[in-house]
C-alpha positions in Angstrom: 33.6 111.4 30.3 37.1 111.8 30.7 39.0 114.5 29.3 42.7 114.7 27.8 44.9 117.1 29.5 45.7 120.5 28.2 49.3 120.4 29.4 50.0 117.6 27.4 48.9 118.4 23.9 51.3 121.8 24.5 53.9 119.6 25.7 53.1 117.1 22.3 53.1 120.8 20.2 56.3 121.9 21.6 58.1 119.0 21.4 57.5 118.7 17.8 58.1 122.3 17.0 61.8 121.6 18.9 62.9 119.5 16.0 61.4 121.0 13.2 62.2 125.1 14.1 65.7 125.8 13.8 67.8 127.3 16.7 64.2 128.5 18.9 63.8 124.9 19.1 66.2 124.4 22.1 64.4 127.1 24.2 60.8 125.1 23.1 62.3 121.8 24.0 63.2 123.0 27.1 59.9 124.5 28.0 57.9 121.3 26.4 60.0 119.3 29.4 59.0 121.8 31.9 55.5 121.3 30.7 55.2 117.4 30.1 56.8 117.2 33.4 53.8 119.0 35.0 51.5 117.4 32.8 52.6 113.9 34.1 52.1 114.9 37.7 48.7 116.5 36.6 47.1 113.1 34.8 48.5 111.1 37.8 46.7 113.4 40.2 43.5 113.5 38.5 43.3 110.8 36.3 42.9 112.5 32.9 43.7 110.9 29.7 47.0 112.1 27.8 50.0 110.6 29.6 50.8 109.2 26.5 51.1 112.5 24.9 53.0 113.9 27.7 55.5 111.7 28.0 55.9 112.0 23.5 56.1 115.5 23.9 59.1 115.2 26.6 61.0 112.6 23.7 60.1 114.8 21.4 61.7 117.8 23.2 64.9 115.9 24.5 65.1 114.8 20.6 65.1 118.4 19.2 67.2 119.9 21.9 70.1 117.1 21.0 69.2 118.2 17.3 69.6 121.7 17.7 73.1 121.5 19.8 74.2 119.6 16.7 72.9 122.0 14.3 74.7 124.6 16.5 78.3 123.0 16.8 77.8 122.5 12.8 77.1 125.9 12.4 80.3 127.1 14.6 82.4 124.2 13.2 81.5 125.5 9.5 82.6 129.1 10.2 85.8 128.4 12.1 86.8 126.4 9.0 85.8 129.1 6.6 87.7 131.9 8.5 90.4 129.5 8.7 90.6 129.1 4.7 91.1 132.7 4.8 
């Protein structure tokens, strides 16, 4: 029987939490790429079951990271204007 990889499911779980927790997520999307990276070159090597996953997990954590430099410039575009009201 074939088992799914470990690496992947954490890549899967940190790619998810990228987009959903707010300003950690760029520091967990960047790790989940780091680990669905090593993931992909661990299935390939010993033909486990989860690329799929792996490869999710890096969207996933490319998808947060873009969403959390948005919710940062937001953030800094929101306060500049409201010290400039002032």
């Amino acid at each position: 029987m074939v088992k799914t990889n470990n690496k992947s499911i954490v890549s899967l779980t940190l790619g998810i939490l990228a987009i959903i927790v707010p300003y950690i997520g760029i520091i967990l999307g960047i790790i989940g790429i780091f680990i669905s990276s090593k993931s992909i070159i661990e299935i390939e090597r010993s033909n486990e079951r989860g690329k799929g996953l792996a490869i999710t997990g890096r969207v996933c954590s490319i998808v947060g990271i873009c969403f959390q430099f948005l919710l940062i410039i937001l953030l800094l575009l929101s306060i500049s204007v409201y010290f400039m009201i002032d």
